[in-house]
C-alpha positions in Angstrom: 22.2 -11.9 32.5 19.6 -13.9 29.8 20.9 -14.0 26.8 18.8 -11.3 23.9 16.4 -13.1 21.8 17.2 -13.1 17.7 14.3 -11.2 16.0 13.6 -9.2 12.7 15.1 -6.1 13.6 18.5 -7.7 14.8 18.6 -9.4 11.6 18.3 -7.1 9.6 21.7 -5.0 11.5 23.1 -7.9 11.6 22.7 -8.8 7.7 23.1 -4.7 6.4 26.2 -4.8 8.6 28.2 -8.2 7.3 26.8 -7.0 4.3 28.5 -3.8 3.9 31.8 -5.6 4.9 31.4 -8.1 1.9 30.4 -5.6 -0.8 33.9 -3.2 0.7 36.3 -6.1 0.6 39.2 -6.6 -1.5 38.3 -9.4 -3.2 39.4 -10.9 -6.8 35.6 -10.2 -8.1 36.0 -6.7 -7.2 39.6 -5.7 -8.4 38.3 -7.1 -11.3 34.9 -5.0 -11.6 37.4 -1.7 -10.7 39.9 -2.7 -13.5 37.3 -3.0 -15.3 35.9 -0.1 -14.7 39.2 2.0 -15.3 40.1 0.1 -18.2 36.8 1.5 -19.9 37.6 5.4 -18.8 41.0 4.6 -20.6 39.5 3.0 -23.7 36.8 5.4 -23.9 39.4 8.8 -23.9 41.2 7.2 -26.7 38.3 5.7 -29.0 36.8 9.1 -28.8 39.7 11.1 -30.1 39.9 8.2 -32.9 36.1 9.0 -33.6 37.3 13.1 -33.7 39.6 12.2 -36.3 36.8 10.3 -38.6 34.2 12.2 -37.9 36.2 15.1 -38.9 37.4 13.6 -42.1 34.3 13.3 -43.0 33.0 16.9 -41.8 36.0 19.0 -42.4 35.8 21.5 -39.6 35.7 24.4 -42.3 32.6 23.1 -43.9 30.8 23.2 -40.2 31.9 26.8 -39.7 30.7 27.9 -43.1 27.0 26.1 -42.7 27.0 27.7 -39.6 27.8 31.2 -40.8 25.0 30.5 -43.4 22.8 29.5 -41.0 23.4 32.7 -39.3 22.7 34.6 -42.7 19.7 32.7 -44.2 18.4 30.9 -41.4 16.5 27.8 -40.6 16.6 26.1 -43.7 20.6 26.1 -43.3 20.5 25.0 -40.2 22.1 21.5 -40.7 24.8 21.5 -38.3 24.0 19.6 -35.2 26.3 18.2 -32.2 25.8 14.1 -31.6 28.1 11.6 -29.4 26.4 8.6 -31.6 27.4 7.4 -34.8 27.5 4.6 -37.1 31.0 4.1 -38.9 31.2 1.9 -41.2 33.8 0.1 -43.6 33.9 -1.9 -47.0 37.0 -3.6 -47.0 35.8 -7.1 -46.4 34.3 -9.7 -49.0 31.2 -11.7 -49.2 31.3 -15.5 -50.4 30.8 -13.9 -54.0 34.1 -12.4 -53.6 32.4 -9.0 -54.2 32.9 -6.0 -51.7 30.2 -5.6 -48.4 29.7 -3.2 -46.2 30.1 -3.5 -42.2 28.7 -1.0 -40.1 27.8 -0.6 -36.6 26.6 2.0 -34.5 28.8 3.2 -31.8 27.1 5.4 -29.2 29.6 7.5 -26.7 26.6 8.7 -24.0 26.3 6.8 -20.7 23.1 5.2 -21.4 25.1 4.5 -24.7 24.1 1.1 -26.0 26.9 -2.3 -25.6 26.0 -4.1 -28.6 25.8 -2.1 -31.6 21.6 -1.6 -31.7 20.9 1.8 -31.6 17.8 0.4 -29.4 19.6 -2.0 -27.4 18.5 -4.1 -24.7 17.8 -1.0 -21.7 18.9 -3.2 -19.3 22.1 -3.8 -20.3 22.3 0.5 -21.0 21.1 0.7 -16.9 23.4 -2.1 -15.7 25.9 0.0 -16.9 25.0 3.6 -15.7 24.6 2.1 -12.4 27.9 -0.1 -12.3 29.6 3.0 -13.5 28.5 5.7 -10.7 28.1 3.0 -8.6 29.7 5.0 -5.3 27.5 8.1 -5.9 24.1 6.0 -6.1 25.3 4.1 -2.9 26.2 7.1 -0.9 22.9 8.4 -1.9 20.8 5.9 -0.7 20.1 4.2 -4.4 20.7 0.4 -5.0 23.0 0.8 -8.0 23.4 -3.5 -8.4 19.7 -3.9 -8.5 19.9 -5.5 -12.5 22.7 -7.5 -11.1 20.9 -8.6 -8.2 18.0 -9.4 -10.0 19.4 -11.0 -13.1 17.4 -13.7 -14.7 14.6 -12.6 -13.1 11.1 -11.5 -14.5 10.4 -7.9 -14.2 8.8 -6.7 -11.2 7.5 -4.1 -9.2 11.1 -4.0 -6.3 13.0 -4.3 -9.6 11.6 -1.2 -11.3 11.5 1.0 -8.2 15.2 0.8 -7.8 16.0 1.2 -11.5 13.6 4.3 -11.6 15.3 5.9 -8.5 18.6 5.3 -10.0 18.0 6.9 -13.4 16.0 10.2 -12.0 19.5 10.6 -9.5 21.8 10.1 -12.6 19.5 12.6 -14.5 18.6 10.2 -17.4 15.7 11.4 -19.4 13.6 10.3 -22.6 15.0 11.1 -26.3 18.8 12.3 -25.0 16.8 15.4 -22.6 18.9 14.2 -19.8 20.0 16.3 -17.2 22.7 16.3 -13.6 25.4 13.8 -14.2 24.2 12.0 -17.5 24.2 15.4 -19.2 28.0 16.5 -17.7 29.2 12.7 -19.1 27.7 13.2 -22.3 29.1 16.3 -23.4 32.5 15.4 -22.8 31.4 13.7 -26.1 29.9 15.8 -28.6 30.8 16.0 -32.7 29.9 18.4 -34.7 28.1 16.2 -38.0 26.7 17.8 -40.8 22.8 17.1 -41.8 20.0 15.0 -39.9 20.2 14.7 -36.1 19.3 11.3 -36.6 22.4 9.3 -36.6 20.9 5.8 -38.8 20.3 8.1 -41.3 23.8 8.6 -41.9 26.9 6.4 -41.9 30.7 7.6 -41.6 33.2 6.0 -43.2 35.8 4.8 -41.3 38.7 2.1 -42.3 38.9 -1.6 -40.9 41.5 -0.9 -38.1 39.7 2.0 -36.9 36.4 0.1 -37.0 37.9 -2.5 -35.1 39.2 -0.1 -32.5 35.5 0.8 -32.2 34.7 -2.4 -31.2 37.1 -2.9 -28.6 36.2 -0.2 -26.7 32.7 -1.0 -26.9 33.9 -4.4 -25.7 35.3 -2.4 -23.0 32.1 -1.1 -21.8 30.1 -4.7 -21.7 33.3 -5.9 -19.8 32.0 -3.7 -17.1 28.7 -4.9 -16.8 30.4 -8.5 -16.9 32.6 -7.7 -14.5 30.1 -6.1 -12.0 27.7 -9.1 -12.6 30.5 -11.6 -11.4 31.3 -9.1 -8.3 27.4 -9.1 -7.5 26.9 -12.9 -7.9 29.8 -13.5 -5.6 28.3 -11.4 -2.9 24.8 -12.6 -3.3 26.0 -16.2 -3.5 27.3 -15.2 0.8 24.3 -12.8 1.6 21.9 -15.8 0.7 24.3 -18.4 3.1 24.0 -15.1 5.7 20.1 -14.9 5.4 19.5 -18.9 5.9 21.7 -18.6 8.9 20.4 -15.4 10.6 17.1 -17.1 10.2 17.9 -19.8 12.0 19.6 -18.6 15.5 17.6 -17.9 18.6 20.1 -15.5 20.2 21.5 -12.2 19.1 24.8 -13.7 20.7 25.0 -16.2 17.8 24.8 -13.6 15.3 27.6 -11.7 16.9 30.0 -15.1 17.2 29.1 -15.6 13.5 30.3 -12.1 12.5 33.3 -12.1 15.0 34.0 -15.8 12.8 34.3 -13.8 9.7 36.4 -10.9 11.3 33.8 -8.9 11.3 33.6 -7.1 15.5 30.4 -6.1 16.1 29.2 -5.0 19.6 26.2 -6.5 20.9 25.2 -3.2 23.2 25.3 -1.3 20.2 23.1 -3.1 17.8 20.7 -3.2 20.4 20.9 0.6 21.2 20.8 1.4 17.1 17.6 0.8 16.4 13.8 -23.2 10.9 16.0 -24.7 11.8 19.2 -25.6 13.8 21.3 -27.5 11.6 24.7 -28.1 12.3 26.2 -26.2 9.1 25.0 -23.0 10.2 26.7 -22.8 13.9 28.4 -19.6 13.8 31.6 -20.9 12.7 30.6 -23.4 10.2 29.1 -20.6 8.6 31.3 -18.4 8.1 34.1 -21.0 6.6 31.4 -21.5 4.2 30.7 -17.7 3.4 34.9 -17.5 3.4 34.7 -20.4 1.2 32.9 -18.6 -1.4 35.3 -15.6 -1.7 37.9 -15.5 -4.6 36.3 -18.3 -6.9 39.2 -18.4 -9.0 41.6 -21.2 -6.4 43.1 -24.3 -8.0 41.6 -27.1 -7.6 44.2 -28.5 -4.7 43.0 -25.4 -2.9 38.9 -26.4 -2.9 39.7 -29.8 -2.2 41.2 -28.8 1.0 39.1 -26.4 1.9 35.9 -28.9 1.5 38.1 -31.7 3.2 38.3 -28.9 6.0 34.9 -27.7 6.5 33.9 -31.4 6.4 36.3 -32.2 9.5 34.9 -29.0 11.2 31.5 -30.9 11.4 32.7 -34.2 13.2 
């Protein structure tokens, strides 16, 4: 029987497939983009409630309910009441080089689209990245590429780039001025104050104290450490998938591509791929390839460990 010509189509099963495997394993980038990722849900639970108790201080709940019975009474121009999940806190318990008292505030936004640095118009990307990192299962099972920004990182906007991000944003329900709707909506109003004048949160600071601030920090600390964490995951994979593509490109027979994926532990059958519908160099034989693809998994080994595993891959080619 003649062996199956490689073409387009049988790369691209081939390259989803080892794919998929990659992006499910149980690597050290990935426990650590899921730790992340919990760690946050923890930190964000507990900064919250701290936030309840300043805001709070601030707004006594007494004075909201009687603004709100006036408002009821007298009408719109009582009506200064409203419900936020941003604010900026602030403290003056640090010093300037004059040895006189300054004020440190920041603004600390709850929402998912909720910025990571302390800008009430911070970078979008970085608001995206993580929205996307954070429902990252529900975008995938949805057809959505939720590690688009990751995958695209450093790069120039473009037209691929923007598509994804759009798709991802109308599934999550994201919308402009807070309108938001479907899941970014039900996250928000897990986080709602009542404050007490403007809705817009610059013009007002809350007073907070230094340890609280700093709290406040950490768990927005928390939040970037997800988008960190997800980035590493990401570059990891896309470091393999790039060896993957090179490879694929190069083999003439769909056999090869099977032998590579079988090298990786990966069993494919060869009936089935075809049912579902360069250059030869010696480092991308099916095995050499996938040591090097293996090779790339859990970055953080000693040094002992990648010397042996490059004096290895380097016999494997005599």
């Amino acid at each position: 029987m003649s062996k199956i010509r490689m073409n387009t189509e049988y790369r691209n099963k081939l390259y989803n497939r080892i794919k998929d495997v990659f992006e499910k394993e149980d690597t050290q980038e990935r426990q650590g983009f899921l730790e992340a990722r919990e760690n946050f849900e923890n930190q964000q639970t507990t900064a919250f409630e701290l936030a309840r108790q300043v805001v709070e201080r601030s707004y006594p709940m007494e004075d909201v309910n009687t603004l709100r019975t006036f408002k009821k009474k007298y009408g719109d121009p009582c009506d200064v009441v409203a419900k936020d999940k941003c604010f900026y806190f602030s403290h003056s318990e640090d010093v300037d080089e004059d040895g006189d008292t300054k004020e440190t505030q920041s603004h600390f936004d709850f929402g998912l689209f909720g910025n990571l640095n302390g800008s009430e118009y911070g970078d979008s990307d970085e608001r995206d990245h993580f929205a996307h990192a954070y429902y990252r299962e529900e975008l995938k099972a949805n057809g959505c590429n939720p590690d688009i920004i990751a995958q695209q990182s450093g790069k120039d906007s473009n037209p691929h780039k923007t598509k994804h991000i759009d798709a991802n944003n109308k599934f999550l329900g994201k919308g402009r001025y807070d309108e938001h709707t479907g899941m970014t909506a039900k996250f928000d109003k897990q986080f709602l104050l009542d404050v007490i004048g403007t809705s817009h949160c610059r013009s007002r600071a809350i007073a907070c104290t230094k340890d609280e601030y700093q709290q406040f920090e950490q768990w927005r600390m928390a939040k970037a450490n997800v988008v960190s964490k997800h980035q590493t995951w990401i570059d990891s994979i896309s470091k393999q998938t790039e060896q993957l593509k090179i490879g694929l490109k190069a083999y003439r027979y769909l056999s090869e591509g099977i032998e590579l994926a079988k090298e990786l532990g990966i069993e494919l059958d060869e009936a089935e791929l075809v049912r579902s519908n360069s250059t030869g160099l010696t480092i991308y034989n099916p095995t050499n390839l996938a040591n090097l693809i293996k090779g790339m998994k859990n970055k953080t080994q000693t040094r002992e460990q990648k010397i042996a595993l490059r004096k290895a891959y380097e016999a494997s080619l005599n």
